[in-house]
C-alpha positions as CSV (number, residue, x, y, z in Angstrom):
1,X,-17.6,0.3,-15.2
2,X,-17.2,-2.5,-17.7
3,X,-14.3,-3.6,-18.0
4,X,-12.8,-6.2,-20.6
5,X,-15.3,-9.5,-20.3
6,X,-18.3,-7.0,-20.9
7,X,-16.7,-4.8,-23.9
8,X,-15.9,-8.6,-25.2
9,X,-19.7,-9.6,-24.9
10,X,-20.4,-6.3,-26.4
11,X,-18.4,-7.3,-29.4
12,X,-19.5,-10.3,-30.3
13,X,-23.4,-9.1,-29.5
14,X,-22.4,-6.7,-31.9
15,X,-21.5,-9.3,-34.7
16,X,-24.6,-10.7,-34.3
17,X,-27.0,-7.6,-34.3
18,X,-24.9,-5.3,-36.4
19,X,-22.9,-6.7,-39.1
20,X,-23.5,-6.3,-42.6
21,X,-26.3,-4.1,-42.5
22,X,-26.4,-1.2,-44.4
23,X,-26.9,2.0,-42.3
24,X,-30.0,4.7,-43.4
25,X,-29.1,7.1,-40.9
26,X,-27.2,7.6,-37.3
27,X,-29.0,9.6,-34.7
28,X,-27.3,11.5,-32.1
29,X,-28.8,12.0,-28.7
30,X,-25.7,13.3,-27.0
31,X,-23.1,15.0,-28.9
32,X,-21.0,15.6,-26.1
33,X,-20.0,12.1,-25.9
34,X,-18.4,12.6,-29.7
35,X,-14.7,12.9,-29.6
36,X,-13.0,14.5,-32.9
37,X,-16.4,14.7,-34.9
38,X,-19.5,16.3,-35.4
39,X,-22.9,13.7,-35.7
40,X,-23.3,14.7,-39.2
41,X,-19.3,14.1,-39.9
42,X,-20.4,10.3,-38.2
43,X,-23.4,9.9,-40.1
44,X,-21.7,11.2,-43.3
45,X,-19.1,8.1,-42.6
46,X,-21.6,5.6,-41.9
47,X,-24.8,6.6,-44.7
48,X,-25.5,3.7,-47.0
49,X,-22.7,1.4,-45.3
50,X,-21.5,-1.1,-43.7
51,X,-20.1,-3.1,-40.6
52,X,-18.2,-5.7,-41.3
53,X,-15.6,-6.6,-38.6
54,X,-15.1,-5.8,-34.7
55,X,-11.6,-5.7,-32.6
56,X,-11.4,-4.7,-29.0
57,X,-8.3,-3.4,-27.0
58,X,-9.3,-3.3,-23.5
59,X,-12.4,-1.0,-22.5
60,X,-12.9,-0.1,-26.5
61,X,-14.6,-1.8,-29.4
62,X,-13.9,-0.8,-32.8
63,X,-16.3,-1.7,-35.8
64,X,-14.8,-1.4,-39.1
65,X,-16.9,-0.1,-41.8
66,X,-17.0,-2.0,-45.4
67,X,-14.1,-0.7,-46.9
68,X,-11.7,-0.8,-43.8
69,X,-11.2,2.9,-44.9
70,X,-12.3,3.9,-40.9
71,X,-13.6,2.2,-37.5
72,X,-16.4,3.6,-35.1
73,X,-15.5,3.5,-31.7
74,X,-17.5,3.3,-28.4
75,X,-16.5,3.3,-24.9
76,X,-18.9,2.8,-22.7
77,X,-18.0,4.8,-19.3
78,X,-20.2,3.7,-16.1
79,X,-23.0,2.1,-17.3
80,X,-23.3,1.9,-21.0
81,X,-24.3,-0.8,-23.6
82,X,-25.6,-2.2,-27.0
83,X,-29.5,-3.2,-27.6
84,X,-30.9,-4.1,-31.0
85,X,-34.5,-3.1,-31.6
86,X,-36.6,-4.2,-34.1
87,X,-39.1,-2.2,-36.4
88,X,-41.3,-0.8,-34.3
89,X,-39.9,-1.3,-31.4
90,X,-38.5,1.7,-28.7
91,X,-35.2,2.2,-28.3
92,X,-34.2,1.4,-24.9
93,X,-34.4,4.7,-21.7
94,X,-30.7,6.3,-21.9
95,X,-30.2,5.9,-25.5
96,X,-27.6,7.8,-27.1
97,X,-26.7,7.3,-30.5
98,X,-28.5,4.7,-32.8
99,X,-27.6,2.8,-35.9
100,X,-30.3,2.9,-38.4
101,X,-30.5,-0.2,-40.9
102,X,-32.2,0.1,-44.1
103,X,-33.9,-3.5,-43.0
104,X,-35.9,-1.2,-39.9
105,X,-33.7,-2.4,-37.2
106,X,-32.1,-0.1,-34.9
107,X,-28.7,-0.8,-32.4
108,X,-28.6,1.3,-29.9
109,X,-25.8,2.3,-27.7
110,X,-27.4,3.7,-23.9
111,X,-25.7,5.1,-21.1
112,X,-27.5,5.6,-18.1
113,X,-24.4,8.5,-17.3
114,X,-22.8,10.2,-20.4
115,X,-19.3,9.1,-19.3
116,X,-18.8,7.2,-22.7
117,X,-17.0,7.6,-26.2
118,X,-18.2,7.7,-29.7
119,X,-15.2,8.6,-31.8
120,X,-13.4,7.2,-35.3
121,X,-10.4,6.2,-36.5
122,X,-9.0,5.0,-39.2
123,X,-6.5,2.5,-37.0
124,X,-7.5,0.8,-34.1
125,X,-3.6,0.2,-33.4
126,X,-2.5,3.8,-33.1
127,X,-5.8,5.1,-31.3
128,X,-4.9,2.9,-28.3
129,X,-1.4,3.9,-28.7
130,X,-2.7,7.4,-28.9
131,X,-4.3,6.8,-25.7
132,X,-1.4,5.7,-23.7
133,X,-3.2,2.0,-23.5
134,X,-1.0,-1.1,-22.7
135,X,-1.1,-4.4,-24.2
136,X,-4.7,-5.9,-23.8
137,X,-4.7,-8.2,-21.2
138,X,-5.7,-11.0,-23.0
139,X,-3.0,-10.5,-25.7
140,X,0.0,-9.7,-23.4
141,X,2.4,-12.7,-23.8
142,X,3.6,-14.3,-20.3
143,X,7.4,-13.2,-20.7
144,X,6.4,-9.6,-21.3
145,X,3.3,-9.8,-18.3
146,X,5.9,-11.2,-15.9
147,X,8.7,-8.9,-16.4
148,X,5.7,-6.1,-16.8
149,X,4.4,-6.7,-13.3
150,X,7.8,-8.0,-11.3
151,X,9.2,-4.6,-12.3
152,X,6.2,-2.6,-10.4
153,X,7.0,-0.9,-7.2
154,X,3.3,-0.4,-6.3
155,X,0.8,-3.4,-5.2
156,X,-0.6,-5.6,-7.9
157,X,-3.9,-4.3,-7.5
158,X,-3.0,-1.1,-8.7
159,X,-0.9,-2.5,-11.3
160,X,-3.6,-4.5,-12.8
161,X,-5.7,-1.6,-12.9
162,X,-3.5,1.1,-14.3
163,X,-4.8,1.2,-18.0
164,X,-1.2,1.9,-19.3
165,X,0.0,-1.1,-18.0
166,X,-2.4,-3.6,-18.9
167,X,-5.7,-2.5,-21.1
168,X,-9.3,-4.2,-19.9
169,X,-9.2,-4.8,-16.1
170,X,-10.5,-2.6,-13.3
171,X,-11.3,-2.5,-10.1
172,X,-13.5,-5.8,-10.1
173,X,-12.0,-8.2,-12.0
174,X,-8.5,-7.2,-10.5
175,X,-9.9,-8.8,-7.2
176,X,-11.1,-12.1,-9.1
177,X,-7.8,-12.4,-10.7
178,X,-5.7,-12.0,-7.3
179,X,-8.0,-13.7,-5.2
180,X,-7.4,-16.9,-8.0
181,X,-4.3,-16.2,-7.7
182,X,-3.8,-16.4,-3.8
183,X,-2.3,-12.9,-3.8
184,X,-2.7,-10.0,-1.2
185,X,-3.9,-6.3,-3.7
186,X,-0.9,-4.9,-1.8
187,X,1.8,-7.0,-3.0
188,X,4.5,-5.0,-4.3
189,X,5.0,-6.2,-8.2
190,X,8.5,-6.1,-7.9
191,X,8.5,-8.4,-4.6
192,X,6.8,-11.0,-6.5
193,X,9.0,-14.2,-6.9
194,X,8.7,-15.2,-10.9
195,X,6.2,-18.3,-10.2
196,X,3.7,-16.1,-8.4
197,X,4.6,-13.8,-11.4
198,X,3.0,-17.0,-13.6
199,X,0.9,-17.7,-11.5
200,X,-0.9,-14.2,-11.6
201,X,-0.8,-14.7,-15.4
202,X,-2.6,-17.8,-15.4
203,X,-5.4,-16.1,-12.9
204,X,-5.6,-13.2,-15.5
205,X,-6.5,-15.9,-18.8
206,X,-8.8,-18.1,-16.6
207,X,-10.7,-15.4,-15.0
208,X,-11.2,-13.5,-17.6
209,X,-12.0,-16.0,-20.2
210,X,-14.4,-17.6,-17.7
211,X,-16.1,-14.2,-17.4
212,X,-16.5,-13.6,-20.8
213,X,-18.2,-17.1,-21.2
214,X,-20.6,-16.0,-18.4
215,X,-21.4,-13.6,-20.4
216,X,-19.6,-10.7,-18.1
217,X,-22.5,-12.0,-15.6
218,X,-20.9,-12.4,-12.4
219,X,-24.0,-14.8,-10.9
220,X,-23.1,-17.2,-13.8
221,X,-19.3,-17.2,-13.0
222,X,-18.5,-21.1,-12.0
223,X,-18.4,-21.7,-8.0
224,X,-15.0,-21.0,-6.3
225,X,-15.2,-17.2,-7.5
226,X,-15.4,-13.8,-5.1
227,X,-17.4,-11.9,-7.7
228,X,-21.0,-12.8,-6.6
229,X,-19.9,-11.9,-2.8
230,X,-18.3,-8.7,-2.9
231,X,-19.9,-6.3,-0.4
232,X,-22.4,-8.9,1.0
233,X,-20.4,-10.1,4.2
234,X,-20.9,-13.9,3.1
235,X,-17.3,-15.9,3.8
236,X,-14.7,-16.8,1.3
237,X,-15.7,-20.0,-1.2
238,X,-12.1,-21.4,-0.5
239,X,-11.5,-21.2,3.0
240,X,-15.0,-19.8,4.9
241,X,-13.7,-17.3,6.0
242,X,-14.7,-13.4,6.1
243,X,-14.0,-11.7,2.8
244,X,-12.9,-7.8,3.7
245,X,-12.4,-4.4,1.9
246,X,-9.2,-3.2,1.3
247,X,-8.9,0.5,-0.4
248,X,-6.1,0.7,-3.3
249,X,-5.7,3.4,-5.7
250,X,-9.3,4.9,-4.3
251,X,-11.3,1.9,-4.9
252,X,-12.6,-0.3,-2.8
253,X,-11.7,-4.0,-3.4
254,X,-12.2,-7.2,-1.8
255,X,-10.3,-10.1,-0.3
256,X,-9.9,-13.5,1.7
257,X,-7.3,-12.3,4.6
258,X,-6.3,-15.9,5.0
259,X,-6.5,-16.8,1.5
260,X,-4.4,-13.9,-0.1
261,X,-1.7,-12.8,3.0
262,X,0.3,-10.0,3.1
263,X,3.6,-11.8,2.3
């Protein structure tokens, strides 16, 4: 699922392919994936406007139209994404909505599985809010974070991944961030000491911020990361060791044994 570095990469591909274009049409594939409006309600918002400004809270993007009177939203579930076409060109397999510019380029948003959003609102603030999201997790402040997570009973893993608590991380970048930080998944929160409290916060920034300079590409992530190893029985980056699955919250993550201990 994409989790926060690719929703960022989304966002800023976005400002380069989709802002301040005026919109001909919208098209619709799957309506289903439409939350609190119809396609012709979206396309009645967007006809012979705008998009002039992007935000994201976690998993979600919001693109506010010209006036700031209203912001599309997209999730993009599993496996979904943004590709401009130009004029003439096909829009990619999986497409389900597209933005049509007056200039004949398309975006498209694709989803291989229609597990998305498409929605709008008229404040990004209090659709999060709405949604029983946490503070994005790279706009939490450290005093809030570590009082957040030291108060957990549960393990860290599960913690980093509940949505309510902390908006953008999932299952794979929760084992980046504790594997940086030399933590076991199944630490409990509130048995963390207030420097390995820090220290996970530090973990969170630099992992996250180095993914989203990779480009939420986990080949180009710098060495000295599990990301590129998960699943493929190759040995720990730090120590050589074996890296092992560990199940938390029904996922499957992955860890160094000897670099992360129980505690």
């Amino acid at each position: 699922m994409p989790e926060l570095p690719d929703v960022e990469t989304f966002r800023r591909y976005l400002d380069a392919n989709g802002l301040d274009r005026t919109i001909a049409r919208t098209h619709v594939e799957a309506e289903d994936l439409l939350e609190g409006l119809t396609a012709q309600g979206l396309g009645q918002r967007l006809k012979g406007r705008r998009l002039t400004a992007t935000r994201r809270h976690g998993k979600y993007l919001f693109a506010a139209r010209d006036d700031y009177d209203g912001w599309l939203v997209l999730h993009f579930g599993m496996s979904g994404f943004l590709q401009a076409v130009g004029p003439g060109e096909s829009p990619p397999q999986h497409t389900r909505m597209t933005l049509d510019f007056e200039d004949g380029g398309v975006l498209a948003y694709a989803a291989l599985r229609k597990l998305g959003l498409i929605a709008w609102t008229d404040d990004p603030a209090a659709f999060a809010a709405a949604r029983g999201l946490g503070p994005d997790a790279l706009a939490i402040e450290r005093a809030a974070f570590v009082q957040a997570v030291r108060c957990h009973r549960g393990g860290v893993k599960c913690w980093l991944m509940d949505q309510s608590a902390l908006a953008g991380v999932g299952n794979v970048y929760s084992d980046e961030v504790l594997f940086q930080a030399g933590l076991h998944p199944k630490r409990k929160g509130n048995r963390l000491g207030e420097a390995e409290a820090d220290r996970l916060y530090d973990a969170l920034h630099a992992v996250l911020e180095a993914a989203v300079d990779a480009r939420a590409d986990p080949d180009r992530l710098p060495e000295g990361h599990i990301l590129p190893l998960r699943g493929k029985e190759a040995p720990c980056p730090r120590c050589g060791g074996p890296l092992s699955p560990i199940k938390a919250c029904g996922r499957t993550g992955w860890y160094c044994p000897a670099c992360q201990p129980a505690g």
